[in-house]
DOVEXBA-571021 format. One record per atom (N, C-alpha, C): residue in one letter; x, y, z. Coordinates in steps of 0.05 Angstrom, whole numbers, padded with zeros to 5 digits, always signed. Each point is the difference from the previous one (the first is absolute). Example, Ala and Ser with C-alpha at 12.3 -4.5 7.8 and 13.67 -1.06 7.14 Angstrom:
A+00264-00114+00156 A-00018+00024+00000 A+00018+00024+00000 S-00007+00021-00014 S+00016+00024+00001 S-00015+00022+00014 
***
This chain:
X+00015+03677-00109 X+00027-00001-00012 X-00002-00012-00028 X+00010+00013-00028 X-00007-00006-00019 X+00033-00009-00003 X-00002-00022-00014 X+00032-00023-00002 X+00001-00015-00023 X+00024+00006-00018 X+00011-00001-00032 X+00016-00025+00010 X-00009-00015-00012 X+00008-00033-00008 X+00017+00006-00028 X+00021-00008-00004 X+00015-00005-00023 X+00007-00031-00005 X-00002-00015-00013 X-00003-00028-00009 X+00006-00005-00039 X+00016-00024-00003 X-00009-00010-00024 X-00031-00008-00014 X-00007-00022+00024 X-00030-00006-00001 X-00009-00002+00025 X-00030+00008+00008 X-00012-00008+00019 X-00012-00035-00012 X+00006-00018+00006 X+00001-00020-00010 X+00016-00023+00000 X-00005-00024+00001 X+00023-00023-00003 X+00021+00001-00025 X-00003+00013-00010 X+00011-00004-00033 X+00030+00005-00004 X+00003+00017+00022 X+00040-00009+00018 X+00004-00014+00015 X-00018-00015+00012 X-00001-00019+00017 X+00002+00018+00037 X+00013-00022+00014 X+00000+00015+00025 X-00002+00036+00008 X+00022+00011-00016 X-00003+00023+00005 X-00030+00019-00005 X-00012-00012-00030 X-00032+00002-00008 X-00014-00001+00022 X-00001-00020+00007 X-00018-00008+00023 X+00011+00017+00032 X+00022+00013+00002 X+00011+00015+00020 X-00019+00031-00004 X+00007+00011-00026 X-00020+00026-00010 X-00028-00010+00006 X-00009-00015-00009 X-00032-00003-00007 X-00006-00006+00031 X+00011-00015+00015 X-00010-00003+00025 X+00001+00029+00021 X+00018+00011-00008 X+00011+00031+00015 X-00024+00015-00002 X-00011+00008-00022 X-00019+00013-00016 X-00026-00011+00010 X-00007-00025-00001 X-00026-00020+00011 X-00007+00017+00032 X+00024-00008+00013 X+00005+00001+00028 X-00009+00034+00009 X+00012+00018-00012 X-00004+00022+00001 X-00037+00019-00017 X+00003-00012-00010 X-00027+00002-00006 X-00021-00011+00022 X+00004-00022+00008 X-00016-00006+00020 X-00003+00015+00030 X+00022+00009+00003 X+00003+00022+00023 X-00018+00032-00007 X-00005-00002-00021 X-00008+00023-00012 X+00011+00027-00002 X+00027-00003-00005 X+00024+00014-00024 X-00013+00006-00025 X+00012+00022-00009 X+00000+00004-00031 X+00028-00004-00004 X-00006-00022-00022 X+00025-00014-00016 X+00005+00012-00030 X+00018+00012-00008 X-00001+00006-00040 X+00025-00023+00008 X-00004-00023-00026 X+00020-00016+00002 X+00011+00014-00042 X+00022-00006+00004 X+00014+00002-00034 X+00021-00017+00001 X-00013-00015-00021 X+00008-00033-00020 X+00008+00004-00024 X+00015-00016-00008 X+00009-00009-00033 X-00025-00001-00006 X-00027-00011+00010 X-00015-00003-00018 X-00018+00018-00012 X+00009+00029+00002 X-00007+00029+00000 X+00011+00013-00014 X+00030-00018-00014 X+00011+00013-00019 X+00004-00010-00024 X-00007+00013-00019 X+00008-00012-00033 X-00009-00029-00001 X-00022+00001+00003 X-00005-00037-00001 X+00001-00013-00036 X+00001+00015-00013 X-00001-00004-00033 X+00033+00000-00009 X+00017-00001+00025 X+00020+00003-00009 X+00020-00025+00016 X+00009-00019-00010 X+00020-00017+00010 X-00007-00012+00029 X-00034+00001+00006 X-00005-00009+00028 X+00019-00026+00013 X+00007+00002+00030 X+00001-00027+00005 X+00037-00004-00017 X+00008+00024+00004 X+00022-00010-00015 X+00033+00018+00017 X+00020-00012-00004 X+00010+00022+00022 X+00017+00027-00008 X-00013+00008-00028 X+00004+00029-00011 X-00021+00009+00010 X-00024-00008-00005 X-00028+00013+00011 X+00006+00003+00028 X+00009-00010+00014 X+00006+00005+00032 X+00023+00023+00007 X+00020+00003-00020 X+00017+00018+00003 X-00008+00024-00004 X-00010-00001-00027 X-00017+00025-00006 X-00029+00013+00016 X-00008-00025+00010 X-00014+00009+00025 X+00007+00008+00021 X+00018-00004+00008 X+00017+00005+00035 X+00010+00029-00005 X+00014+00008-00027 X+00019+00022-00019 X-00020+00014-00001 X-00018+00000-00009 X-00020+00021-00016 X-00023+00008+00018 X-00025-00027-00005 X-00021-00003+00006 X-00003+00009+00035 X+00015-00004+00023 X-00001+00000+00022 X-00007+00032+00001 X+00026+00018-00007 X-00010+00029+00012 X-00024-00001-00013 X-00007-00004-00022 X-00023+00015-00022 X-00025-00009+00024 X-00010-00029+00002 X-00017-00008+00014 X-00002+00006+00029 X+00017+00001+00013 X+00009+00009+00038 X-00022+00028+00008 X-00015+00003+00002 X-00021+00017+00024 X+00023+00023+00008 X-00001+00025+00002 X+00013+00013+00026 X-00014+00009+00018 X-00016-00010+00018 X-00018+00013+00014 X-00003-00022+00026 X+00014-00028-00001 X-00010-00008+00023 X+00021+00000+00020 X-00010-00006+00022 X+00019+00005+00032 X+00020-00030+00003 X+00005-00015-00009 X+00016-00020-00003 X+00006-00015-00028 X+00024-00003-00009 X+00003-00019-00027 X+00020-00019+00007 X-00008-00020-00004 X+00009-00025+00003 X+00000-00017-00020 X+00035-00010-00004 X+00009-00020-00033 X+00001-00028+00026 X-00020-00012-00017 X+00002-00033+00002 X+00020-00017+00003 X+00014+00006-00023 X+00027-00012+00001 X+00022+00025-00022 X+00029-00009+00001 X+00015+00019-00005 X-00002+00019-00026 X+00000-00016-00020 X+00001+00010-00028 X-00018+00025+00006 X-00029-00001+00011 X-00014+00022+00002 X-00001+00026+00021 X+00023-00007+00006 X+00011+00027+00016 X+00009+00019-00008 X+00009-00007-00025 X+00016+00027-00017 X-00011+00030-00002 X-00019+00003+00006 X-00018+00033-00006 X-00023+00001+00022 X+00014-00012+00030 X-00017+00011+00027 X+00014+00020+00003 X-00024+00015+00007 X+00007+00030+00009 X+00016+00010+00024 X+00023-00012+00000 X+00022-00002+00024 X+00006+00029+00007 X-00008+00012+00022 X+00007+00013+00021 X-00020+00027-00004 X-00024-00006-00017 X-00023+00013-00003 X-00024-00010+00005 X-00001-00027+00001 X-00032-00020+00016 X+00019-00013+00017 X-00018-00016+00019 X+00012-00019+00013 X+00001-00021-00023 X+00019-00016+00007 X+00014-00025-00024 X+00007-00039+00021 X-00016-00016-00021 X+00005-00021+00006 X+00005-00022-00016 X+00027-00020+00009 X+00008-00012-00026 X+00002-00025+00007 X-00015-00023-00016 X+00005-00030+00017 X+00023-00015-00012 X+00018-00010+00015 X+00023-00018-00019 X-00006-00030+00008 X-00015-00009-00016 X-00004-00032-00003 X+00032-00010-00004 X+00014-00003-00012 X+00024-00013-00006 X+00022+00016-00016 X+00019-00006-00003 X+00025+00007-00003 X+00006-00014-00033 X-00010-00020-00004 X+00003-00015-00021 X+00016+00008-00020 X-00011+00012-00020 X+00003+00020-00024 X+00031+00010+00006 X+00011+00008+00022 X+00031+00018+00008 X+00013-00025+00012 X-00016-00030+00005 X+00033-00012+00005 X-00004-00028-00008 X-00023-00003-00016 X+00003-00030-00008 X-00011-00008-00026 X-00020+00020+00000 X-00009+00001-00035 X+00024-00009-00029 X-00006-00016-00009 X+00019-00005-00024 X+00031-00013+00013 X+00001-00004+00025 X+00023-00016-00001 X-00010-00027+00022 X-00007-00006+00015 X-00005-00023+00017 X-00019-00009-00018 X-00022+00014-00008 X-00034-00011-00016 X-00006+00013-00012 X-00011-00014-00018 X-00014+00017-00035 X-00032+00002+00018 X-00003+00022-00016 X-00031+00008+00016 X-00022+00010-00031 X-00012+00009+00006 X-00022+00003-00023 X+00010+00036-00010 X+00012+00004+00017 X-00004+00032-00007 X+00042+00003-00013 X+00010-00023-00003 X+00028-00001+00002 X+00009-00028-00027 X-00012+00002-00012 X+00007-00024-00026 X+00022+00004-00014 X+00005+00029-00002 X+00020+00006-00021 X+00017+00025+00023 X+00030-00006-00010 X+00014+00023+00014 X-00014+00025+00002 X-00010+00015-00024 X-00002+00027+00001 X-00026+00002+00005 X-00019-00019+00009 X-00031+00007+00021 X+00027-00004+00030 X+00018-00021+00013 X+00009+00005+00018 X+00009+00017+00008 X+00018+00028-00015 X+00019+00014-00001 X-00025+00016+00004 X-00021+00012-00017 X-00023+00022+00004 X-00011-00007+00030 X-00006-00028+00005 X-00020+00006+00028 X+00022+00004+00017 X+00027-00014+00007 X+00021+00013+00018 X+00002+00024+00001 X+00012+00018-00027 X+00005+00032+00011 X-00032+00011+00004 X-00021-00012-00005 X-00028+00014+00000 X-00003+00008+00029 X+00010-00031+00016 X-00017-00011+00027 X+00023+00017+00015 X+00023+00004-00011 X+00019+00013+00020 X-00005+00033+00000 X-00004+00003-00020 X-00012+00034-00001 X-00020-00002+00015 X-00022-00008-00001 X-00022+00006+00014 X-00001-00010+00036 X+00011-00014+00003 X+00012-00006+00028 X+00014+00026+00013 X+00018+00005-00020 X+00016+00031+00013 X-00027+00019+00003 X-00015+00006-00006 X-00024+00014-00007 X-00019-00007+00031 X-00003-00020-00009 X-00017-00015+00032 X+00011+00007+00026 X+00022-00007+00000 X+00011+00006+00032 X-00005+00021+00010 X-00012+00023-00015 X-00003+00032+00013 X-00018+00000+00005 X-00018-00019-00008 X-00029-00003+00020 X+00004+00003+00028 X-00031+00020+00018 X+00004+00005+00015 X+00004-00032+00025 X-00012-00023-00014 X-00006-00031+00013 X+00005-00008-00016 X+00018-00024+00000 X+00012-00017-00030 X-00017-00027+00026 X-00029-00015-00016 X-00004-00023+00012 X+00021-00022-00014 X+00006-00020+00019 X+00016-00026-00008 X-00018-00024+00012 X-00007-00014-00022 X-00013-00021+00004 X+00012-00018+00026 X+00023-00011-00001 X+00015-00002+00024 X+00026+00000+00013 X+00009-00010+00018 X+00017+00011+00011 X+00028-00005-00023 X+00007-00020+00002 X+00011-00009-00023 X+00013+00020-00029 X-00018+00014-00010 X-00015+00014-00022 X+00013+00033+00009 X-00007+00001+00028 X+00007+00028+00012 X+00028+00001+00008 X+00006-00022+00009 X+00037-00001-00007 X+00022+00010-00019 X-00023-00021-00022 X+00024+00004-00027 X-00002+00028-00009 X-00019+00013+00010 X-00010+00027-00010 X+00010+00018+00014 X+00013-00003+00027 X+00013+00021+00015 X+00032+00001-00004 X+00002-00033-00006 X+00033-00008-00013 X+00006+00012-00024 X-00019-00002-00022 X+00007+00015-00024 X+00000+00026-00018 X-00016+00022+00028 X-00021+00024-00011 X+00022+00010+00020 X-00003+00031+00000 X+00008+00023+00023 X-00026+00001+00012 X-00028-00014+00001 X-00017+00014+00019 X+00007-00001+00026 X-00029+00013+00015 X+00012+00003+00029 X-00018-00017+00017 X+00008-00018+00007 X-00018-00031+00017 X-00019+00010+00003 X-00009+00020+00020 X-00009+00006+00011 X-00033+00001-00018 X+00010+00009-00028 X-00034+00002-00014 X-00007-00033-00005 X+00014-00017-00002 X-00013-00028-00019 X-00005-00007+00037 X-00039-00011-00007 X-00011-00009+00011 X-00002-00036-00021 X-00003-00015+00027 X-00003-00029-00011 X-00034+00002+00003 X-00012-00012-00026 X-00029-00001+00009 X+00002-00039-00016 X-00011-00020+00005 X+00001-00015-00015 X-00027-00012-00021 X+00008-00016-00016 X-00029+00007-00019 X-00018-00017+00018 X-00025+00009-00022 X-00021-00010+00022 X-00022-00025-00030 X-00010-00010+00028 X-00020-00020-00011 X-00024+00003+00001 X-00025-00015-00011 X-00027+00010-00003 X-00010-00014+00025 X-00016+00014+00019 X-00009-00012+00027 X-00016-00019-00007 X-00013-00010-00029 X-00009-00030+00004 X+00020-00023+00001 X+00026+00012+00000 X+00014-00028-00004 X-00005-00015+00027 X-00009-00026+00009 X+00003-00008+00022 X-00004-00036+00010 X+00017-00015+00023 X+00008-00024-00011 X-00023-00021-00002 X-00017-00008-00020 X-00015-00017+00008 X+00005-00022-00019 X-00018-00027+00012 X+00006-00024-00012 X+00000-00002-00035 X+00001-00017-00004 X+00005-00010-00040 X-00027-00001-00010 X-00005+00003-00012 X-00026-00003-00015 X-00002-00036-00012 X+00018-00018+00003 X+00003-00017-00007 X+00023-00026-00001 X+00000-00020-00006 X+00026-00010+00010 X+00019-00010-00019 X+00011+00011-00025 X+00013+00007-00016 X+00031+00011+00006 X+00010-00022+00004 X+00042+00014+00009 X+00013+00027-00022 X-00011+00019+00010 X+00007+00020-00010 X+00027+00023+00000 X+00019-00001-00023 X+00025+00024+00007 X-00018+00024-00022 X+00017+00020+00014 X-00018+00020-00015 X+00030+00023+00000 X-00005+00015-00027 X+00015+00029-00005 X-00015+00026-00001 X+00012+00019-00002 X-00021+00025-00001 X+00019+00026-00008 X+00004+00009-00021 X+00009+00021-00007 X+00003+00006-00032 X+00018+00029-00004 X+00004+00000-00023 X+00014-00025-00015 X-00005-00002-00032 X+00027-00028-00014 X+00017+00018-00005 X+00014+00012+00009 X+00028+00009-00004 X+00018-00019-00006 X+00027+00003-00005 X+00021-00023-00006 X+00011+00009+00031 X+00000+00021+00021 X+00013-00016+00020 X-00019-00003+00029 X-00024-00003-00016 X-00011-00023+00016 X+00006-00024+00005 X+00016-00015-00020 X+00009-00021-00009 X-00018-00026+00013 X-00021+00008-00020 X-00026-00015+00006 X+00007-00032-00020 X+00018+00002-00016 X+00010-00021-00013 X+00009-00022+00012 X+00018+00011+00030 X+00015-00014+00010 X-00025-00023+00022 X-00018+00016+00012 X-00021-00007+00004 X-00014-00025-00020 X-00011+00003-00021 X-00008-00015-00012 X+00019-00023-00006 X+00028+00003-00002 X+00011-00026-00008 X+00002-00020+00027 X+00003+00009+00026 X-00003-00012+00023 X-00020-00009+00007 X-00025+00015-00019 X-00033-00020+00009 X+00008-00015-00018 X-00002-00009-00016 X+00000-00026-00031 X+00016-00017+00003 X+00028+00008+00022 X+00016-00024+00013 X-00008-00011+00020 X-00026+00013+00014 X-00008-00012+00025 X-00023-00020+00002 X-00004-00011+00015 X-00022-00023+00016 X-00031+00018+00004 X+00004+00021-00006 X-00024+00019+00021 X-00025-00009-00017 X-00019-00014+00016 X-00026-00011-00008 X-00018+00021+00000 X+00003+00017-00016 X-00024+00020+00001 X+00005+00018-00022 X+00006+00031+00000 X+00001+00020-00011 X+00012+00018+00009 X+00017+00017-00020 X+00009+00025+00001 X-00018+00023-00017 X+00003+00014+00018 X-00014+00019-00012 X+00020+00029-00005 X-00005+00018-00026 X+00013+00026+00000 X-00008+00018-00009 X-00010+00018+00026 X-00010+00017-00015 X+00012+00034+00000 X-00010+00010-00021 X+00017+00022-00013 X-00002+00011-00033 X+00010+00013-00008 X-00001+00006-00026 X+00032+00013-00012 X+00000+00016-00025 X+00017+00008-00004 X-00009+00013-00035 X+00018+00026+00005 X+00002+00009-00031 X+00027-00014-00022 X+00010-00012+00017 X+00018-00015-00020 X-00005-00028+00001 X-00015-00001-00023 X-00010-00029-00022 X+00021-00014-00002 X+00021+00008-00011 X+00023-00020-00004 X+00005-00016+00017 X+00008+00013+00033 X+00002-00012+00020 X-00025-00014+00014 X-00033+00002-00006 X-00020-00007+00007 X+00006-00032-00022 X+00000-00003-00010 X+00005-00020-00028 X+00022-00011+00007 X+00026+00008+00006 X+00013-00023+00015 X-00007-00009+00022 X-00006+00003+00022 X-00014-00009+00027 X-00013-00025-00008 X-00029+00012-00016 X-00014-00023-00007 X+00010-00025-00026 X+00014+00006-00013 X+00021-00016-00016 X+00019-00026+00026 X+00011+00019+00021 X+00010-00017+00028 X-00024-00008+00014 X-00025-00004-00006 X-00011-00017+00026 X-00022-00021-00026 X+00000+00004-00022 X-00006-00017-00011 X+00000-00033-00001 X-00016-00006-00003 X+00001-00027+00015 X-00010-00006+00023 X+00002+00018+00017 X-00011-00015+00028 X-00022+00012+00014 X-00028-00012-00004 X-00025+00011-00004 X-00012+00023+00039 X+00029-00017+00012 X-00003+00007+00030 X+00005+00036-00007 X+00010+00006-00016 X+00012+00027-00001 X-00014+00024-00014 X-00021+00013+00022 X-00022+00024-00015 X+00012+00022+00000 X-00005+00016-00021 X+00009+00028-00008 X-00025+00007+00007 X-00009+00018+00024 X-00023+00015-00002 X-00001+00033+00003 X+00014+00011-00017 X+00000+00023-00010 X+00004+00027+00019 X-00013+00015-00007 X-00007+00024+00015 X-00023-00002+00023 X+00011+00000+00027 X-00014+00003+00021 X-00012+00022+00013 X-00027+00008+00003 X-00012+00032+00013 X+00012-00011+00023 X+00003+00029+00015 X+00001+00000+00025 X-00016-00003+00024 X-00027-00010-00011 X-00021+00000+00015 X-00007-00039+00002 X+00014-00008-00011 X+00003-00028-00003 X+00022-00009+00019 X+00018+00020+00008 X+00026-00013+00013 X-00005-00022+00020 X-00012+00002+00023 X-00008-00019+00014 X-00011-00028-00007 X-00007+00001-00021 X-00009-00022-00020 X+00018-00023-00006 X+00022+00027-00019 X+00023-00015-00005 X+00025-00008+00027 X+00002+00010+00014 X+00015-00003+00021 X-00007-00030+00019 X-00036+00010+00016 X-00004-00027+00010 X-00004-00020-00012 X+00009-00002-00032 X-00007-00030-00010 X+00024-00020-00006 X+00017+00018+00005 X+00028-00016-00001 X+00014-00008+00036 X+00014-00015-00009 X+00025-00008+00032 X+00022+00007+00003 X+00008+00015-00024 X+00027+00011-00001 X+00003+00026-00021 X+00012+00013+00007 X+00008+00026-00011 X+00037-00009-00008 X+00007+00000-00033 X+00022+00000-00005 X+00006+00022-00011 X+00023+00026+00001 X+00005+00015-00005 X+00030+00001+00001 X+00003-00016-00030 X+00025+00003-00003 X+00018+00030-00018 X-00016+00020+00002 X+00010+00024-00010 X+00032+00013+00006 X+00020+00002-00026 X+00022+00009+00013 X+00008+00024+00013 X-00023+00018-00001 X+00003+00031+00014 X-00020+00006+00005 X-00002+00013+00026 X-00023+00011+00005 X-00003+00033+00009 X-00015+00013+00000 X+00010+00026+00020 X-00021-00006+00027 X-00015-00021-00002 X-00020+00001+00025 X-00008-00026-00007 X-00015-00010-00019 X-00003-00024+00001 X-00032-00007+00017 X-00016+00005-00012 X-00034+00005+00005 X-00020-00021+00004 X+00007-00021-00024 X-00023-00023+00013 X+00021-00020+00019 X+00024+00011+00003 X+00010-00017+00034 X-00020+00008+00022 X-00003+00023+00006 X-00015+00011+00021 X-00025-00015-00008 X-00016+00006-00021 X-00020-00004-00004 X-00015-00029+00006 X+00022-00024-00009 X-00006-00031-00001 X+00001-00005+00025 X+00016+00020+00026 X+00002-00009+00025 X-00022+00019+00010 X-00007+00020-00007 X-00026+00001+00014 X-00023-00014+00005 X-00010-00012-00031 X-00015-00024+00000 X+00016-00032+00009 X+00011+00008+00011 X+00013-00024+00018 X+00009-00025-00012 X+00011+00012-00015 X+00015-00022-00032 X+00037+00009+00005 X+00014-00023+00000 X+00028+00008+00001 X+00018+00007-00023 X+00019+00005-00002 X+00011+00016-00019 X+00025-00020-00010 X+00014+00001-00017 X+00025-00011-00005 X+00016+00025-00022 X+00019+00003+00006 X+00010+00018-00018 X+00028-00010+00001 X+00021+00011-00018 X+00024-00014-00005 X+00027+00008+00010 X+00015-00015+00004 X+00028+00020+00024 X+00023+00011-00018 X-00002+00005-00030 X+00010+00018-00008 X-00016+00028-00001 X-00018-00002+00002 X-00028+00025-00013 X+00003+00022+00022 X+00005+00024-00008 X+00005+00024+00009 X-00027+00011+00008 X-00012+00001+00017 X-00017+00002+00012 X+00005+00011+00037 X-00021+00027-00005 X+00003+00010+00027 X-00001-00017+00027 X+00031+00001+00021 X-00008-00018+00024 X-00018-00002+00007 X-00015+00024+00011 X-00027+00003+00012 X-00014-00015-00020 X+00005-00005-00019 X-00026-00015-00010 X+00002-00030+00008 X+00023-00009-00025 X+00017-00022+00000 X+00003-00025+00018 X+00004+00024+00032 X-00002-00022+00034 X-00020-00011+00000 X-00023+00008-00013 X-00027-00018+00006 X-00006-00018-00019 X+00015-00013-00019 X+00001-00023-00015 X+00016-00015+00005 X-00007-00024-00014 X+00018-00026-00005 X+00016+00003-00022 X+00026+00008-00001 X+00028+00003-00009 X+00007-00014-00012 X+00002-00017-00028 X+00017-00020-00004 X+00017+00001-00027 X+00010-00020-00012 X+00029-00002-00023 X-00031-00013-00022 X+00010+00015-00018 X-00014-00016-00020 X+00005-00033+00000 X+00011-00008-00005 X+00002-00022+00004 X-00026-00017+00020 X-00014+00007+00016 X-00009+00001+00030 X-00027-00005-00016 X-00008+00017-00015 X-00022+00012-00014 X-00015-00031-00006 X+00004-00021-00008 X-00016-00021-00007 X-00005-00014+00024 X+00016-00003+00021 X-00009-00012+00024 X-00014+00019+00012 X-00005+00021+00008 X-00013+00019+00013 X-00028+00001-00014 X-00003-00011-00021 X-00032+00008-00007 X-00016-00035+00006 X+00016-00017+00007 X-00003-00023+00015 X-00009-00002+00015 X+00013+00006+00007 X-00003+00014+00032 X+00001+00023+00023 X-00022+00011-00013 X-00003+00041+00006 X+00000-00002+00032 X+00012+00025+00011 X+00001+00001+00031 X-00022+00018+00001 X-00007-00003+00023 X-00021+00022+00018 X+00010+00028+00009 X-00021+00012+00001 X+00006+00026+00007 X+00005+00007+00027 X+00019+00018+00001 X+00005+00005+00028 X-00023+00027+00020 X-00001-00005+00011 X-00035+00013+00013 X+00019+00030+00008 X+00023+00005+00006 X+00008+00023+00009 X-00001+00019-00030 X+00010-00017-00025 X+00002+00017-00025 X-00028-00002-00012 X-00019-00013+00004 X-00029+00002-00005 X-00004+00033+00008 X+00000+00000+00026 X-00009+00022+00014 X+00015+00020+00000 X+00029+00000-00017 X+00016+00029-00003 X-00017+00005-00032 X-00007-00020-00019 X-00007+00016-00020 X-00030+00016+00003 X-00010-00012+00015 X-00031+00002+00004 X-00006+00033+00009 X+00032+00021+00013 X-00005+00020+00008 X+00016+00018-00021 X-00007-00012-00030 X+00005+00015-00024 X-00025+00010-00014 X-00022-00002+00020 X-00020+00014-00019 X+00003+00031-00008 X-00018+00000-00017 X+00005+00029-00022 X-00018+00019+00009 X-00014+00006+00023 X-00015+00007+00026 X+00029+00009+00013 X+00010-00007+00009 X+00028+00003+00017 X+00017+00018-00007 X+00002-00015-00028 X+00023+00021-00020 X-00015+00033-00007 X-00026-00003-00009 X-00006+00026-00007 X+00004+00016+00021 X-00006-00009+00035 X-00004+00012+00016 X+00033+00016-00002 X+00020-00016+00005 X+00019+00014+00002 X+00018+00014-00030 X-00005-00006-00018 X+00002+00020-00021 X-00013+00028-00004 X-00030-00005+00018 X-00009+00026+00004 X+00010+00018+00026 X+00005-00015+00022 X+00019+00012+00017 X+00029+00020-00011 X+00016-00011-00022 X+00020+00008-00017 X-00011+00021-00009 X-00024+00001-00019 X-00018+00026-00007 X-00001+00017+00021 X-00008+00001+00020 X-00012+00016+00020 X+00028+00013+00020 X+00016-00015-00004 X+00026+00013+00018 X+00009+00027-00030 X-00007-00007-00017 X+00018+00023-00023 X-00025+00021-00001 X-00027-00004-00007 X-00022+00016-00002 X-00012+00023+00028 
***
């Protein structure tokens, strides 16, 4: 079975969703598939890379030009790249990570791709066109249940195609002791602004916590990388350690005691699962829109909460240890390729 991956990047460089393609692609290769994957990074690279005209004009243009017609399944990663599957001539598959972009982009949280009205106004009617586009997939995946709701509430599709698959993790993640005895909080994601990794840092610099925070992550916006570290200035407990491989995760996971994830939206929400696989508990915040299914397996609290809680971090609960632990990406391929094989 030869199978057309459509993606921004196979890569972290979108963060979660990156790492959703590149792992899809990994996974499938290893089964011994023939994969043609087609990326932004395949088109016009001399031209506005990394920018979100170069992405439009990539999704617009570059997609048909680059797209294969010859294989037995094509499958868009996430929405934007659904616009030019060969709907009702190949079999067709479309993953909807989140909803974001159509109902919260530019008004609840400023995001990286949303600074100015008219990038908000472009990725809204962009993400809503191409969503109308997606639903005609023969399988619309939904990361989760949650996700597959708002998507049956807001679309004419017909339930019956959106399968829930949820994302998956790398089978080394797994719980073992600290490498050391260092009181450790730890972050892990993109620096977005509604990560609101700020709010985070001002609650460690008010607190007692005898040890270290750690955050790791990156970002294409400097401005916002430069304020962060501008806010934790001063207090030597507070490491910026950059861009994390994925082959390190377990590294970073078992060396900390707490997982704080105070992000205000999520469409899945990835190193939750992930910090409770390696048997590290979670804290995330009780305004933050974040999928139930995810959500139930954290510690819930009011910002305010945020400086006593890294005081005094709770333990993990052994039932949500063991619900994340059956998110490996072994699991997920299996039944994504099941999805393949019912259309082929």
């Amino acid at each position: 079975m030869d199978i057309c991956l459509l993606a921004r990047y196979f890569s972290l460089r979108n963060g979660g969703i990156g790492r959703y393609a590149m792992s899809l692609r990994e996974g499938l290769l290893k089964r011994g598939y023939d994969v043609y994957g087609v990326s932004e990074d395949m088109w016009l690279q001399w031209f506005m890379p990394d920018s979100l005209t170069h992405y439009f004009l990539y999704s617009l243009v570059g997609i048909p030009m680059l797209m294969p017609r010859d294989c037995d399944v094509y499958h868009a990663t996430q929405v934007i790249e659904s616009i030019y599957l060969p709907y009702g001539e190949k079999p067709t598959v479309a993953t909807v990570h989140d909803l974001i972009p159509l109902f919260y982009a530019g008004i609840l949280v400023k995001t990286h791709y949303t600074s100015n009205v008219v990038e908000w106004l472009l990725t809204k009617t962009w993400f809503k066109h191409t969503l109308m586009k997606a639903v005609n997939a023969d399988i619309v995946v939904s990361v989760s249940e949650e996700v597959a709701y708002q998507l049956i509430e807001s679309t004419d599709i017909d339930p019956e195609k959106v399968v829930v698959i949820p994302n998956g993790i790398p089978d080394t993640l797994v719980d073992k002791p600290k490498p050391d005895d260092t009181p450790r909080i730890g972050f892990l994601g993109y620096l977005d602004p509604r990560k609101r990794v700020d709010l985070l840092i001002e609650a460690y610099k008010a607190s007692r916590h005898g040890g270290e925070l750690w955050i790791a992550g990156d970002t294409r916006d400097l401005k916002y990388k430069a304020y962060l570290m501008r806010l934790a200035r001063g207090d030597k407990r507070i490491k910026f350690l950059g861009f994390w491989p994925d082959d390190k995760l377990v590294d970073f996971y078992t060396s900390i005691d707490l997982l704080i994830f105070p992000s205000m939206i999520e469409g899945y929400g990835l190193p939750i699962v992930e910090a409770l696989a390696c048997g590290r508990p979670v804290v995330t915040l009780d305004d933050a829109i974040i999928p139930r299914d995810i959500k139930s397996h954290t510690v819930s609290i009011s910002v305010n909460e945020l400086t006593s809680i890294m005081e005094n971090p709770p333990k993990p609960a052994r039932e949500d240890v063991k619900w994340a632990q059956q998110h490996r990406w072994s699991t997920v391929i299996d039944k994504i390729l099941d999805a393949y094989k019912s259309l082929v």
